[in-house]
N, C-alpha and C positions, 0 to 999 in steps of 0.2 A: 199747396201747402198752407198757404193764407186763408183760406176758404176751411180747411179740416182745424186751423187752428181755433179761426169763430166758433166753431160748432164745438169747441173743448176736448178736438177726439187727441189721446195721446199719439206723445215722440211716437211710440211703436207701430202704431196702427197705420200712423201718418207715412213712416216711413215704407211701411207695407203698400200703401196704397199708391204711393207715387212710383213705386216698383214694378206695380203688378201692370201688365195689359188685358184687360177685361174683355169679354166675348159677350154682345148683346144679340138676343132672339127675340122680337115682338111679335106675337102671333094677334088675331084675332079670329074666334069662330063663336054667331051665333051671339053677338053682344057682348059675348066676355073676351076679354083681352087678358093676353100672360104674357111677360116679362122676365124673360130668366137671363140672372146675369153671373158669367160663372169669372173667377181667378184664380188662382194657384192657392189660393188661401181655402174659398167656398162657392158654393152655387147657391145664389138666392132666386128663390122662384115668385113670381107675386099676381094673381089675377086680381082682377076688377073689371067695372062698368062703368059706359061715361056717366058725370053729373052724382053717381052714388057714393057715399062716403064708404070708407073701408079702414080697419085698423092697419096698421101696416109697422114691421121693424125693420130700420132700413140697416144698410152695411157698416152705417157708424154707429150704431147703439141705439139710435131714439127709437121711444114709442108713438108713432102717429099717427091722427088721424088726417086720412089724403082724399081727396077727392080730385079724380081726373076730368077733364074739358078737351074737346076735341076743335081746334081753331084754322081750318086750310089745312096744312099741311104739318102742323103743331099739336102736341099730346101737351097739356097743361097739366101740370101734377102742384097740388098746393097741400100741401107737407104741414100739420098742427102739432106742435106736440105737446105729448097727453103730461109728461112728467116733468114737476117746478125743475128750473134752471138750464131748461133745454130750450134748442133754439128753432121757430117757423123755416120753413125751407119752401120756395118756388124752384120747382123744377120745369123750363122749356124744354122739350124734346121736337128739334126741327128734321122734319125728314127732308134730304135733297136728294138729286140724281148720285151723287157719292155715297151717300151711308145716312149720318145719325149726325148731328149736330145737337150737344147736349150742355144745356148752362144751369147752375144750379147759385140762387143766390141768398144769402142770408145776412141781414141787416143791409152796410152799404157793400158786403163783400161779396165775388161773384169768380166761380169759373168756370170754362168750358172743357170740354171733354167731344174729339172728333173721333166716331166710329165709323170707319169705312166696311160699305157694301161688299160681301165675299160673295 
């Protein structure tokens, strides 16, 4: 909830989002990587390549430009964004033998999100 507030996303969306349980698929074939994250709300789809910048709009509104880094067992996503009064986002994506360990931080605020392995 602290994390959606920094980022200025509304009461509504906020309250959508702490409701929902989200479904992650990471693919990679061939250098490109897809990311589709589906809720009861939508399915956002997202490809990219490591180190290449890409525009991207995430599930809370901004427009950004991200560029991914691949670090051991960590997808680096560093989140700009393109439009005045919106907020940078780092996103850690740690893979473990469980699933998806996902922390997303912006200014000093930060929070995690655990997706388990099906």
């Amino acid at each position: 909830e602290e994390f959606l507030k920094a980022l200025n996303v509304g009461f509504i969306l906020r309250k959508a989002a702490n409701a929902s349980t989200p479904e992650m698929i990471i693919t990679e074939e061939g250098g490109t990587w897809t990311r589709i994250t589906k809720t009861i709300l939508k399915t956002m789809e997202v490809k990219f390549r490591l180190g290449e910048e890409f525009e991207e709009n995430t599930t809370d509104g901004r427009k950004c430009k991200t560029t991914v880094l691949m670090e051991d067992n960590k997808l680096i996503l560093t989140q700009k964004a393109m439009r005045s009064g919106e907020k940078d986002v780092l996103d850690v994506m740690e893979f473990t033998d469980d699933g998806l360990n996902m922390t997303w931080t912006t200014d000093d605020v930060s929070c995690t999100q655990v997706f388990k392995r099906t």
